[in-house]
DSSP file (Angstrom, degrees, kcal/mol; ACC not computed):
  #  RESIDUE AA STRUCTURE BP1 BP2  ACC     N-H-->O    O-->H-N    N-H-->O    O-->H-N    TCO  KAPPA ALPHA  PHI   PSI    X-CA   Y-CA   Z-CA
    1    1 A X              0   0    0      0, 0.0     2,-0.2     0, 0.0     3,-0.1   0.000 360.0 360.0 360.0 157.0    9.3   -9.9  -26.2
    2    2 A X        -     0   0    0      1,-0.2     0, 0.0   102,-0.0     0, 0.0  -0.529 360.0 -29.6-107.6-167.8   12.2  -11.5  -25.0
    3    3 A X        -     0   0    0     -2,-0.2     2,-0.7     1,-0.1    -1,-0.2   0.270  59.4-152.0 -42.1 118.9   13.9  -11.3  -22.0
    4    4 A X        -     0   0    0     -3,-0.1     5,-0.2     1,-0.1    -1,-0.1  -0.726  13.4-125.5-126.9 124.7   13.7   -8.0  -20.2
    5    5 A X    >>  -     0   0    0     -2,-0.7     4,-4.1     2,-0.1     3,-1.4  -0.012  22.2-113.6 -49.5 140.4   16.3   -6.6  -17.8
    6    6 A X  H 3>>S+     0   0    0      1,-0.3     4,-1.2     2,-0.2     5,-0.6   0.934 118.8  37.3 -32.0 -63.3   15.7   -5.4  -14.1
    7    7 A X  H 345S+     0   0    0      1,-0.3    -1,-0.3     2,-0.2    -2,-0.1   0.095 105.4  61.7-100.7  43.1   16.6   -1.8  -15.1
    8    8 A X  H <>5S+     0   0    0     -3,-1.4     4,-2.6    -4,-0.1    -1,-0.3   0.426 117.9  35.9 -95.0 -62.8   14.9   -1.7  -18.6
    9    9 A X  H  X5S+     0   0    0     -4,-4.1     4,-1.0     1,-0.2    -2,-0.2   0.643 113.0  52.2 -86.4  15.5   11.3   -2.5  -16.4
   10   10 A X  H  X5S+     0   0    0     -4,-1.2     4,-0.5    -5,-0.2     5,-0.4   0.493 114.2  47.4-110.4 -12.5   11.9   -0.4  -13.2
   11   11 A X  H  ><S+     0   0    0     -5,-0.6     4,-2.9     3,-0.1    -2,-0.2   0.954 115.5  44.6 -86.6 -35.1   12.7    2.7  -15.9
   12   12 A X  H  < S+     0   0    0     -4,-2.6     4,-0.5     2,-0.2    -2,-0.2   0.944 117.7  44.3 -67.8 -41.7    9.4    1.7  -17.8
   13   13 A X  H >< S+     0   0    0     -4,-1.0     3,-3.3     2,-0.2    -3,-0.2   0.951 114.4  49.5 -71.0 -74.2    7.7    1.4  -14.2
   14   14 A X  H >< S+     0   0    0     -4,-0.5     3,-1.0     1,-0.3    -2,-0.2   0.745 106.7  55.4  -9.2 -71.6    9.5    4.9  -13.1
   15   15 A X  T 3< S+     0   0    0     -4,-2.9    -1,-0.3    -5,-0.4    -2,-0.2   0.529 116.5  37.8 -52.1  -5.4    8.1    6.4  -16.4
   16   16 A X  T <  S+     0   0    0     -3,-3.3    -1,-0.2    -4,-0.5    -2,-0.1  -0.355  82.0 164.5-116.7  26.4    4.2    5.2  -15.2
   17   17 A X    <   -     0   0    0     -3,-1.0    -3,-0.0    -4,-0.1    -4,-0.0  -0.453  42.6 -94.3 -88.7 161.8    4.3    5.9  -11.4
   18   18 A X        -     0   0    0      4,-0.1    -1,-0.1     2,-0.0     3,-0.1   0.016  35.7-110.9 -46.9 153.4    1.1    5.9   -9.6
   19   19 A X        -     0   0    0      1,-0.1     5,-0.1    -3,-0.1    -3,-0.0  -0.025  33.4-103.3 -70.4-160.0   -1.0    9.1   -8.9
   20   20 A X  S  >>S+     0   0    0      2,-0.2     4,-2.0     3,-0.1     5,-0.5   0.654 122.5  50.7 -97.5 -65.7   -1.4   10.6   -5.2
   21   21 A X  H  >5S+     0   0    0      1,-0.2     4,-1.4     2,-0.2     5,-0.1   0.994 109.8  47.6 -57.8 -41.2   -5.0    9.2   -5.1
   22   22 A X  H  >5S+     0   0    0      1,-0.1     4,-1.1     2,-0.1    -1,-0.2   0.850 115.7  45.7 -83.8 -10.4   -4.0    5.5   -6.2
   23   23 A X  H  >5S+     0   0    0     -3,-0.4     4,-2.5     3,-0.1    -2,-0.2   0.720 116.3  46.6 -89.4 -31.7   -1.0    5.4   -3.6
   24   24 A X  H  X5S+     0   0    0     -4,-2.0     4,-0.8     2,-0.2    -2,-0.1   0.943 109.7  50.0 -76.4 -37.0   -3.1    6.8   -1.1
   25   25 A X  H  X<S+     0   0    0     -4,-1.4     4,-1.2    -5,-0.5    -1,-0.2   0.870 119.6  37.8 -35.5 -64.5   -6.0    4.5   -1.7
   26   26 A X  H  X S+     0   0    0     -4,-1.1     4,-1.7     1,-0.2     7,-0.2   0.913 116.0  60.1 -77.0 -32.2   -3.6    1.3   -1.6
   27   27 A X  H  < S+     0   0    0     -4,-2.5    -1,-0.2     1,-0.2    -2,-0.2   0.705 115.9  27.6 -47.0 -39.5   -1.7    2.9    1.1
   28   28 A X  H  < S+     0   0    0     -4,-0.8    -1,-0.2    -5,-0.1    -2,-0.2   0.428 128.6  28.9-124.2 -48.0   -4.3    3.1    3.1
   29   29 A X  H  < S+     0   0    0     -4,-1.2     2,-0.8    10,-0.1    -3,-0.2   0.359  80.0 106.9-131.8  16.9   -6.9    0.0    2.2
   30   30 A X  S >< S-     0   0    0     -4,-1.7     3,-4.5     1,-0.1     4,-0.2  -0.819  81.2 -89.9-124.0 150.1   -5.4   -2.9    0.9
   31   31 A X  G >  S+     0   0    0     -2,-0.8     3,-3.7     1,-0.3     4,-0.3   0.349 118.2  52.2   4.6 -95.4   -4.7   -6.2    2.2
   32   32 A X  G 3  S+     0   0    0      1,-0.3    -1,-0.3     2,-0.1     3,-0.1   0.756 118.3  37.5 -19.3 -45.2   -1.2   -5.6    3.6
   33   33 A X  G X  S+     0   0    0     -3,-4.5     3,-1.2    -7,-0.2    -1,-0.3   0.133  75.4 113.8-117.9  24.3   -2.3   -2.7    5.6
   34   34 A X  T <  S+     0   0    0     -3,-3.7    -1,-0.2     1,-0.2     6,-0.1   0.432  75.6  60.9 -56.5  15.0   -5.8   -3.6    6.8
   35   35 A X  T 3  S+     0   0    0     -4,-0.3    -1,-0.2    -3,-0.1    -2,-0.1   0.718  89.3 116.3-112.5  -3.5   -4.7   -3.7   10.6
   36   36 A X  S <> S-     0   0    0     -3,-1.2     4,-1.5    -8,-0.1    -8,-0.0  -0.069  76.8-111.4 -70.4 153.8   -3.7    0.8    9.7
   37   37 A X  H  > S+     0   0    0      2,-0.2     4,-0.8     1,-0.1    -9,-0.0   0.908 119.0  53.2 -14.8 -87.7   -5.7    3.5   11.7
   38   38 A X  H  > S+     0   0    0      2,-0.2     4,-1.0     1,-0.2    -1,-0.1   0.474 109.4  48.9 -78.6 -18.4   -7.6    4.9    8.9
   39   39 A X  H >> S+     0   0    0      2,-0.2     3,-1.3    -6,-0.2     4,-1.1   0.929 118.5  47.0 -79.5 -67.2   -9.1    0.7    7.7
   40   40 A X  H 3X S+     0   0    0     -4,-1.5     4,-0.8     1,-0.3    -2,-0.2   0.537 105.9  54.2 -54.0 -12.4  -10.0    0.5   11.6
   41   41 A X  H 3X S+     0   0    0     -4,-0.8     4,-5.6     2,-0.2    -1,-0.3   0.946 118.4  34.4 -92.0 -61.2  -11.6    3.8   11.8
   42   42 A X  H <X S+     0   0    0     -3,-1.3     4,-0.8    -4,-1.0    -2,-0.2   0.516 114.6  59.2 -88.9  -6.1  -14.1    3.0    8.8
   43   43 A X  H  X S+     0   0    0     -4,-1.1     4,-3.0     2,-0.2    -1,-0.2   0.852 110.6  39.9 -64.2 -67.5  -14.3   -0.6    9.8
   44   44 A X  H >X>S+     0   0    0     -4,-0.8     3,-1.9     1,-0.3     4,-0.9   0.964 115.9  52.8 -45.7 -59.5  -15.7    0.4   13.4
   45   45 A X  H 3X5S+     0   0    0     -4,-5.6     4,-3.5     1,-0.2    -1,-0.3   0.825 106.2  47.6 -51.6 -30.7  -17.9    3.1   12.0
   46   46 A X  H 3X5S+     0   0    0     -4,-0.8     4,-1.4     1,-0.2    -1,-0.2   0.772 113.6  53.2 -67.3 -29.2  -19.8    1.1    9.3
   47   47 A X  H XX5S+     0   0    0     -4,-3.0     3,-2.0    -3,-1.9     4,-1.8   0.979 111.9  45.0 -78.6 -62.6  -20.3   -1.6   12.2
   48   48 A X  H 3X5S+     0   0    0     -4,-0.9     4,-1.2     1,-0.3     5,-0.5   0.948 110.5  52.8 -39.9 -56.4  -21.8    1.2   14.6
   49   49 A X  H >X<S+     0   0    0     -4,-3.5     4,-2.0    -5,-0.6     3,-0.8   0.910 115.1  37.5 -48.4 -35.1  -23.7    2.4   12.1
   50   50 A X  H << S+     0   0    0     -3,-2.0     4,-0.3    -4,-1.4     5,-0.2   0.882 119.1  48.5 -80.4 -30.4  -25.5   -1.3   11.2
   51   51 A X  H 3< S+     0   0    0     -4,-1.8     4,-0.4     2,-0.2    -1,-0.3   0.434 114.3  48.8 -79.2   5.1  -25.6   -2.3   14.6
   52   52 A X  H <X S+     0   0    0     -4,-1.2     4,-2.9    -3,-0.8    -2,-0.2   0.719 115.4  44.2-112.5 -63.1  -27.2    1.3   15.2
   53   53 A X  T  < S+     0   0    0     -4,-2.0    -2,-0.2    -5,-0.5    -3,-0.2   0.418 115.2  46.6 -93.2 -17.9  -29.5    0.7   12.5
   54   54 A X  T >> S+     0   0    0     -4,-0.3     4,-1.2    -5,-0.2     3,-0.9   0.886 106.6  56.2-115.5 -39.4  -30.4   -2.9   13.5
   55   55 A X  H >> S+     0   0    0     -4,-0.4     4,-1.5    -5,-0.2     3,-0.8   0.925 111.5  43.5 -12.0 -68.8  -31.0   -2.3   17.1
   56   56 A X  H 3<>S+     0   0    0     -4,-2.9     5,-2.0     1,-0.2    -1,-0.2   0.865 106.6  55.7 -71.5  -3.0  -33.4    0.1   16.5
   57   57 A X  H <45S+     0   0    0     -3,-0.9    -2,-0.2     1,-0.2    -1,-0.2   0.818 112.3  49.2 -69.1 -25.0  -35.0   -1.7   13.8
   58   58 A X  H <<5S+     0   0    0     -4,-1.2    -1,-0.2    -3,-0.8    -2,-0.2   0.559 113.1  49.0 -85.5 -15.2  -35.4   -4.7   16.8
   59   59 A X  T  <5S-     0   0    0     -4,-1.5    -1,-0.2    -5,-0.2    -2,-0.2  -0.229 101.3-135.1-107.0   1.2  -36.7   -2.2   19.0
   60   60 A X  T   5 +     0   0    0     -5,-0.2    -3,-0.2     1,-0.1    -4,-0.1   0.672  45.8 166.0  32.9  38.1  -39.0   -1.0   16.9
   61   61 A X      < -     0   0    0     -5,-2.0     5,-0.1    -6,-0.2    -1,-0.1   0.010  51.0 -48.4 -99.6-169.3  -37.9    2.8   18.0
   62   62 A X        -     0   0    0      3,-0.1     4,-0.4     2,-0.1     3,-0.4   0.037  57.5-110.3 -58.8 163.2  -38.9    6.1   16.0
   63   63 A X  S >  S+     0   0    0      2,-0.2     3,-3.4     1,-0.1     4,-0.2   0.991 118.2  57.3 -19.2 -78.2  -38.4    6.1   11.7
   64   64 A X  T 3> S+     0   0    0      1,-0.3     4,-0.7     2,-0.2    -1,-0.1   0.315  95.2  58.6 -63.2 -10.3  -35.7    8.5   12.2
   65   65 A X  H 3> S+     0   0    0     -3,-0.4     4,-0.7     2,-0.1    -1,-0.3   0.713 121.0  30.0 -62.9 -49.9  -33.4    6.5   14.6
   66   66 A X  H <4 S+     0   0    0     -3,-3.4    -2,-0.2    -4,-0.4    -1,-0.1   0.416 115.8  56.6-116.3  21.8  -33.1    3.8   12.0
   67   67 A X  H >> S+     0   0    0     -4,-0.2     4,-3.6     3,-0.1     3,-1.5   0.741  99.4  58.9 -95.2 -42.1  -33.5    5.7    8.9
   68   68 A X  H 3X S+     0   0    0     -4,-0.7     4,-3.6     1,-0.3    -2,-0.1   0.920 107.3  46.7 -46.5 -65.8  -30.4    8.2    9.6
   69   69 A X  H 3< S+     0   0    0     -4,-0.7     4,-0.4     1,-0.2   -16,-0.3   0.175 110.3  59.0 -85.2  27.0  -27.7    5.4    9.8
   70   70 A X  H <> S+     0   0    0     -3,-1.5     4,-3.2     2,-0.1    -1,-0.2   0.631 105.6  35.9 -42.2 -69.3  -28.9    4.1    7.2
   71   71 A X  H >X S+     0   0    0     -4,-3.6     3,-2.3     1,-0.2     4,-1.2   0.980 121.6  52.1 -53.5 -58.7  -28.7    6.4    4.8
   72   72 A X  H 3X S+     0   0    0     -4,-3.6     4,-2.8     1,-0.2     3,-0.3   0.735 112.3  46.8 -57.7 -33.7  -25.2    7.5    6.5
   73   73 A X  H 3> S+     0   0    0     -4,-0.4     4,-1.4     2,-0.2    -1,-0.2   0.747 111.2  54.2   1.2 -72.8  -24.2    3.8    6.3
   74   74 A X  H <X S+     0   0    0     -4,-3.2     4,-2.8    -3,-2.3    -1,-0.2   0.871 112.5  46.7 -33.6 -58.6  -25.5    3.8    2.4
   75   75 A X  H  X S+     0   0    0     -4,-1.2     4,-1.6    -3,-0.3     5,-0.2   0.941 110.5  42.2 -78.3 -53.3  -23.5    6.5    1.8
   76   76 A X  H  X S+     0   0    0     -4,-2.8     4,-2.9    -5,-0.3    -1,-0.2   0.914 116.1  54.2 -52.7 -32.9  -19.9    5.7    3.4
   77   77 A X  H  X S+     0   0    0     -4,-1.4     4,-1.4    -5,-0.2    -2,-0.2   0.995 112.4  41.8 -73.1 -55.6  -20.2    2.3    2.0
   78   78 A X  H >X S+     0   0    0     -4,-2.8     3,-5.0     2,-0.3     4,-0.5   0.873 111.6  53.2 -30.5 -96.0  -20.9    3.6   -1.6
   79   79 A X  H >X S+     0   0    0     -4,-1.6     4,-1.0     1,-0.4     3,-0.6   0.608 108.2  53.1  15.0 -82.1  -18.3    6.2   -1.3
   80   80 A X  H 3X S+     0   0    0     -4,-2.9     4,-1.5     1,-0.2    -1,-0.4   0.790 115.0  43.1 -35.2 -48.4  -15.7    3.1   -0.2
   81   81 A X  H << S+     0   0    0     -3,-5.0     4,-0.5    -4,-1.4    -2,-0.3   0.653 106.0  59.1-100.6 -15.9  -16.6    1.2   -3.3
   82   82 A X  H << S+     0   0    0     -3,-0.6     4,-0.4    -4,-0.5    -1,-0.3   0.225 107.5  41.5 -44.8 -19.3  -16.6    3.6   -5.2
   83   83 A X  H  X S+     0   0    0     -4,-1.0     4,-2.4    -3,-0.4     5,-0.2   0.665 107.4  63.8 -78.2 -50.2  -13.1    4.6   -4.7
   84   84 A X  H  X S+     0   0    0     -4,-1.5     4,-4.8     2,-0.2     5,-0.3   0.988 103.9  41.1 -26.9 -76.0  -12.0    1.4   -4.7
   85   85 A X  H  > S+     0   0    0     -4,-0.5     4,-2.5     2,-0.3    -1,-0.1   0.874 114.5  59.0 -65.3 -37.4  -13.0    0.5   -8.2
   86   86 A X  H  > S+     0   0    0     -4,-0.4     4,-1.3     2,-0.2     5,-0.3   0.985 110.5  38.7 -55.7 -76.7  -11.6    4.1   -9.2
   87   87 A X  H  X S+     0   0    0     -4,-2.4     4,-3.1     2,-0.2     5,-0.3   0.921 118.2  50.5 -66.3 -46.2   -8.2    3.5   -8.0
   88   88 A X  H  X S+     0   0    0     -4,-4.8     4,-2.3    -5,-0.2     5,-0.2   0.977 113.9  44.3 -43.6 -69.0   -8.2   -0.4   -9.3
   89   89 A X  H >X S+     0   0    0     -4,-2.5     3,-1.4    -5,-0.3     4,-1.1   0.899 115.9  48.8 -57.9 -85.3   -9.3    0.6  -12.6
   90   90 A X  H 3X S+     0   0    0     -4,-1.3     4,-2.0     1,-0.3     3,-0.4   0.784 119.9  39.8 -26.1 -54.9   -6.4    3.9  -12.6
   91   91 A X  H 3X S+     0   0    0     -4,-3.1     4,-0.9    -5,-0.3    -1,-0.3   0.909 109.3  51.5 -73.3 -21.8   -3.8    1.6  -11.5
   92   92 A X  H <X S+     0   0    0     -4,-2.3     4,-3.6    -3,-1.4    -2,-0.2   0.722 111.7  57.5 -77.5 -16.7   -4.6   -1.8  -13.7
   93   93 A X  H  X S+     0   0    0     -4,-1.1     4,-1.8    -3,-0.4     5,-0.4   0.952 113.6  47.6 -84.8 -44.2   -4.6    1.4  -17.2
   94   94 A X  H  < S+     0   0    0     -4,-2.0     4,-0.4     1,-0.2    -2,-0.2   0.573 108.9  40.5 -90.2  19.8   -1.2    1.8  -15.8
   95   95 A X  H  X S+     0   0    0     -4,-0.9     4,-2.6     2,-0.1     3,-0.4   0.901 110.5  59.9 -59.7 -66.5    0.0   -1.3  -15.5
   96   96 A X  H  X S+     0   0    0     -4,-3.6     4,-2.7     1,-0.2    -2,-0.2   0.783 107.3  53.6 -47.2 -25.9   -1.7   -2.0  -19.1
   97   97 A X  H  X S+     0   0    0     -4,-1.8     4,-3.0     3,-0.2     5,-0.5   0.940 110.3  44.8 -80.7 -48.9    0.9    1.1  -20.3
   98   98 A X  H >> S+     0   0    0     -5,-0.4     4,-2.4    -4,-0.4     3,-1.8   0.921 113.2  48.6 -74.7 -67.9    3.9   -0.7  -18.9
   99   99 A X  H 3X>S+     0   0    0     -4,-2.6     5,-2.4     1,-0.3     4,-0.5   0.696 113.6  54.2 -11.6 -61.8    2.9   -4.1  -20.3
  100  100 A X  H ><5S+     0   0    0     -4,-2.7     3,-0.8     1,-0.3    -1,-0.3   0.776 107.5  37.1 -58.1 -43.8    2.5   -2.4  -23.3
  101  101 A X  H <<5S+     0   0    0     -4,-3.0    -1,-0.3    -3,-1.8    -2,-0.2   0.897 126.1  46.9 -91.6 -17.2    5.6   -0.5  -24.3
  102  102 A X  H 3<5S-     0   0    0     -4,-2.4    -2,-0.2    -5,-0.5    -1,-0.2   0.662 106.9-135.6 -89.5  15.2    7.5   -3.8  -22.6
  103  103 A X  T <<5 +     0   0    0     -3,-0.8     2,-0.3    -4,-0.5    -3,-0.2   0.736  51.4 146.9  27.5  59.0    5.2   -5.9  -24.6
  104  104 A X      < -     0   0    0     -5,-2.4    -1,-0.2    -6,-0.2    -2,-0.1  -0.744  41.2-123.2-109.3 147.3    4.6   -8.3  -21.7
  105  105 A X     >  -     0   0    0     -2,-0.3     4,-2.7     1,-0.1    -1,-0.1  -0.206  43.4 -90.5 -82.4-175.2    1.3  -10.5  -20.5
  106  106 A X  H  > S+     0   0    0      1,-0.2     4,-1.5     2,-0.2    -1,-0.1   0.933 127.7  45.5 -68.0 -49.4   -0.1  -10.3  -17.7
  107  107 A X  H  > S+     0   0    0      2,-0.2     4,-0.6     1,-0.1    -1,-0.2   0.617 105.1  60.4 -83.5   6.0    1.9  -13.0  -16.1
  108  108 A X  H >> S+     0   0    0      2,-0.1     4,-2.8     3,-0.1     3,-0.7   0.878 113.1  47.1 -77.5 -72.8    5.4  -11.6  -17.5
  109  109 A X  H 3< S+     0   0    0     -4,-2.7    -2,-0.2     1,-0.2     4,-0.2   0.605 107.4  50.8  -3.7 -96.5    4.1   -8.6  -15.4
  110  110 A X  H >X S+     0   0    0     -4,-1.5     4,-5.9     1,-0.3     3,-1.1   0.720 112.5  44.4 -17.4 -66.1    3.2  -10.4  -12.5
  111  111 A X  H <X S+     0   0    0     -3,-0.7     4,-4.0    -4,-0.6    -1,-0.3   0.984 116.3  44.2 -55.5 -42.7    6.7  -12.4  -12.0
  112  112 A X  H 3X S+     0   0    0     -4,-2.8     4,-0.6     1,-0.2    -1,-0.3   0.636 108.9  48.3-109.6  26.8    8.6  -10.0  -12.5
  113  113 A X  H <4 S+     0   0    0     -3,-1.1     4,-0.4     3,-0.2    -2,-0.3   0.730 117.2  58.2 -69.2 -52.9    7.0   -7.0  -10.5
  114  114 A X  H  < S+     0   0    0     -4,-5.9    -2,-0.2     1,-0.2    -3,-0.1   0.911 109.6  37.2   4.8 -85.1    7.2  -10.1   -8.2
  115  115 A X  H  < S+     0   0    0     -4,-4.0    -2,-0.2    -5,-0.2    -1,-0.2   0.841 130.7  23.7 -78.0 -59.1   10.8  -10.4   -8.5
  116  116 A X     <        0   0    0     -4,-0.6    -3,-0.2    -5,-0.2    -2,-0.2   0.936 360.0 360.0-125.2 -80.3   11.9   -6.7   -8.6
  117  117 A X              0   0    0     -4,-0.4    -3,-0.2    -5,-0.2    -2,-0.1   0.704 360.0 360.0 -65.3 360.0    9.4   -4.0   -6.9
């Protein structure tokens, strides 16, 4: 396509915006805003828990000391990575939706989300 005006792609982006779960997601966990509350809060626990869970392992102390934060460990991390990939994959089909009706590549995208949002 050829050249496509500021408010021709910020109405195609308008007409796409992210859901509640993919704004909250980036809001929340990505690169800009690692240093947030809510990063540091699941940063810390996932370290208690391994350092929980390797302490007792070194210490040889009961099963159930080092099996519990484990699993809980297991579970939060999963959880996290799973969410992740859920909100990347929801926002990259709506990206693909704006590309598409402004029939732009990936790096027409890029520049001029860049240049504009």
């Amino acid at each position: 396509m050829g050249k496509v005006l500021k408010k021709d792609f910020l109405k195609v982006v308008e007409k796409y915006p992210p859901n509640k779960f993919v704004r909250w997601y980036f809001d929340n966990f990505s690169k800009e805003r690692s240093k947030e509350k809510v990063n540091n809060i699941l940063v810390a626990v996932l370290i208690s828990l391994f350092a929980w869970g390797l302490i007792a392992t070194i210490l040889q102390l009961d099963r159930d000391l080092i099996k519990y934060p484990t699993y809980a460990y297991v579970i939060i991390l999963a959880i996290h990575v799973v969410l992740g990939f859920t909100a990347g994959k929801l926002n990259n089909r709506r990206i693909a939706k704006i590309r598409k009706e402004l029939g732009l590549s990936i790096e027409e995208y890029e520049r001029l989300a860049n240049k504009y949002l």
